[in-house]
Every structure is written in C-alpha cells, then in structure tokens.
C-alpha positions, 0 to 999 in steps of 0.5 A, spaced: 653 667 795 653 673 791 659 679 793 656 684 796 659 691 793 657 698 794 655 699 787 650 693 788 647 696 794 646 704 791 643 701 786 638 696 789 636 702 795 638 709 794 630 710 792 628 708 798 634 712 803 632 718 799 624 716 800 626 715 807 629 722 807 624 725 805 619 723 809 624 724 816 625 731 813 620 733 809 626 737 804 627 735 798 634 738 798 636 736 805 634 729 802 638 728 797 644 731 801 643 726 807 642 720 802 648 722 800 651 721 806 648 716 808 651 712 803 658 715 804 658 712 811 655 705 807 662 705 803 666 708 808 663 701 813 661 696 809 666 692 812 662 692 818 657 689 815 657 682 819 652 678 815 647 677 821 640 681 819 639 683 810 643 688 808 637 693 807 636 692 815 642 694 817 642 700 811 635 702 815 638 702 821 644 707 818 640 712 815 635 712 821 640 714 826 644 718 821 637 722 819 635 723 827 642 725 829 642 730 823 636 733 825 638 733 833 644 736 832 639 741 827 635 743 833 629 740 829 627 735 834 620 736 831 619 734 824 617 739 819 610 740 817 608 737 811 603 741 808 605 741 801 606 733 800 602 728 795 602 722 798 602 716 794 596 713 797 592 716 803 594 713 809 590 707 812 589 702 818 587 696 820 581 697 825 584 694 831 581 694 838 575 698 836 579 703 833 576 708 829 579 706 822 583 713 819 582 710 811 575 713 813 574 719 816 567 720 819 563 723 814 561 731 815 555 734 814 558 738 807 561 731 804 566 728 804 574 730 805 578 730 799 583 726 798 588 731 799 586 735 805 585 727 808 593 726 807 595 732 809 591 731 816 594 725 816 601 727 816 600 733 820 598 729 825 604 724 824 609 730 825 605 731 832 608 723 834 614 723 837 620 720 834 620 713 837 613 712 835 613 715 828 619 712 825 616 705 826 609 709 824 613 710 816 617 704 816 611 700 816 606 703 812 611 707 807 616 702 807 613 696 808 617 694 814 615 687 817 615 688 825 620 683 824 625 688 820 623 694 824 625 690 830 632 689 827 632 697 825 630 700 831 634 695 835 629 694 840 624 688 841 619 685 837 613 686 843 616 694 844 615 694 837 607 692 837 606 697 843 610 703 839 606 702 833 599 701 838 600 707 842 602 711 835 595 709 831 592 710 838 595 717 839 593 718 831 585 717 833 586 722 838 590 727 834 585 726 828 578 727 831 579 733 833 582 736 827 576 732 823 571 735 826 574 743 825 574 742 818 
C-alpha cells in the first residue's frame, strides 16, 4: 500500500475542502482561510488516521465539523444567503414518492425561469434547511458523496441518512412552491 503523506492529501483535495467551504459559508475569503485550517488539523493529526474508512472520508468529516464549529462559534447558525453565486449546474432531483422534481420548476404564464434565477432560488431555499439536512443535501448533489460516504462523514447511520436527505428534498418542495409562484 502506498504511504499516505500530507502533501499527497493536499494535493488530491485541497480543491474539494475549499469548494465544501465555499459552499458552507458562502465567502471566498473565509473559505480559503478555513481550508487552511482545515489542513493544518490534517497535518497536526494524520496519525490519527487509523485506516478504517478512505482518507477523503475522514477528511470530510474533519472539515465538516471543523466548518459548523467555526460558524457556531461565529454566531452564523444560519448560513449566508447566496445571492451571488453561479452554480455550476442547476440543482436537481429525482422525482421520488410523487415528488414535484425542482430540475423543472412549474411553468409560469410569462415563460420559463432562467437558469440564474432557478439556482439562486434553489440555494436560498437550501440556506433555509438546517444544518443536519443541508450538509447531507451538498455532499451528495455537490460532492457527489454516496449515502455510504456520508454515513461514515456524518457519523450516524445509513437509514438516518436516507431519512435526512428525504425530509431535506421534501422541505425543499415546500420551501420552492411558494417562492416560484411569486415570481
């Protein structure tokens, strides 16, 4: 097996910690300096790393919990509004149970949403989520986390992970609906 060394971690997903970041405060600046963070606590503790789960498991683990104890201790229990953002893609799901999809909002009179206005309501309504349904929210549709590796992240179990990320895209239909038809 190869050695695992700092440098090989940094390397392979000081990206993705920034992006996680980003995404938990919305702030380029603040990203930035708690990846930096984030990775001194990866050096100081790598010998901790006992081999159980993939490194890039317990890494989001280390920098999930050490970004919501720095916005706990900020005072910032909501996240920021993310008014400003361009998202990649637009956020999208799976019909499920009859849900109403949110790649499609429902079609207004006047036409279509843009795409811009359709993600920006899409992360307003995400910021409005709490924090045990948002994290597994953005690690599965933005890191592209299996429900297996979120599991292991968060520290709870599998079937509280389902349940999370059903009652998160459920709560985002309600949230959606309203907002969509004030447009």
């Amino acid at each position: 097996m190869e050695s695992l060394t700092f440098e090989k971690i940094y390397a392979a997903y000081s990206d993705r910690i920034l992006n996680l970041a980003y995404r938990m405060t919305g702030s380029a600046e603040e990203a930035r300096d708690l990846t930096q963070d984030i990775f001194v606590r990866v050096y100081e503790n790598l010998d901790s790393f006992r081999g159980d789960s993939m490194v890039y498991t317990w890494l989001y683990r280390v920098a999930t919990n050490f970004i919501l104890n720095h916005l706990k201790k900020s005072g910032r229990r909501k996240w920021l509004a993310w008014m400003d953002l361009s998202v990649k893609d637009a956020f999208t799901m799976e019909k499920e149970d009859n849900e109403m999809s949110l790649a499609e909002p429902p079609e207004r009179p006047d036409g279509h949403l843009e795409k811009s206005q359709r993600e920006q309501l899409v992360w307003n309504a995400i910021c409005q989520l709490k924090p045990k349904y948002r994290i597994p929210l953005i690690l599965n549709r933005y890191e592209e986390m299996s429900y297996n590796e979120i599991a292991e992240v968060m520290d709870i179990s599998l079937s509280a992970v389902e349940s999370r990320l059903h009652r998160a895209k459920k709560s985002l239909v309600e949230i959606l609906t309203p907002m969509i038809h004030q447009l």
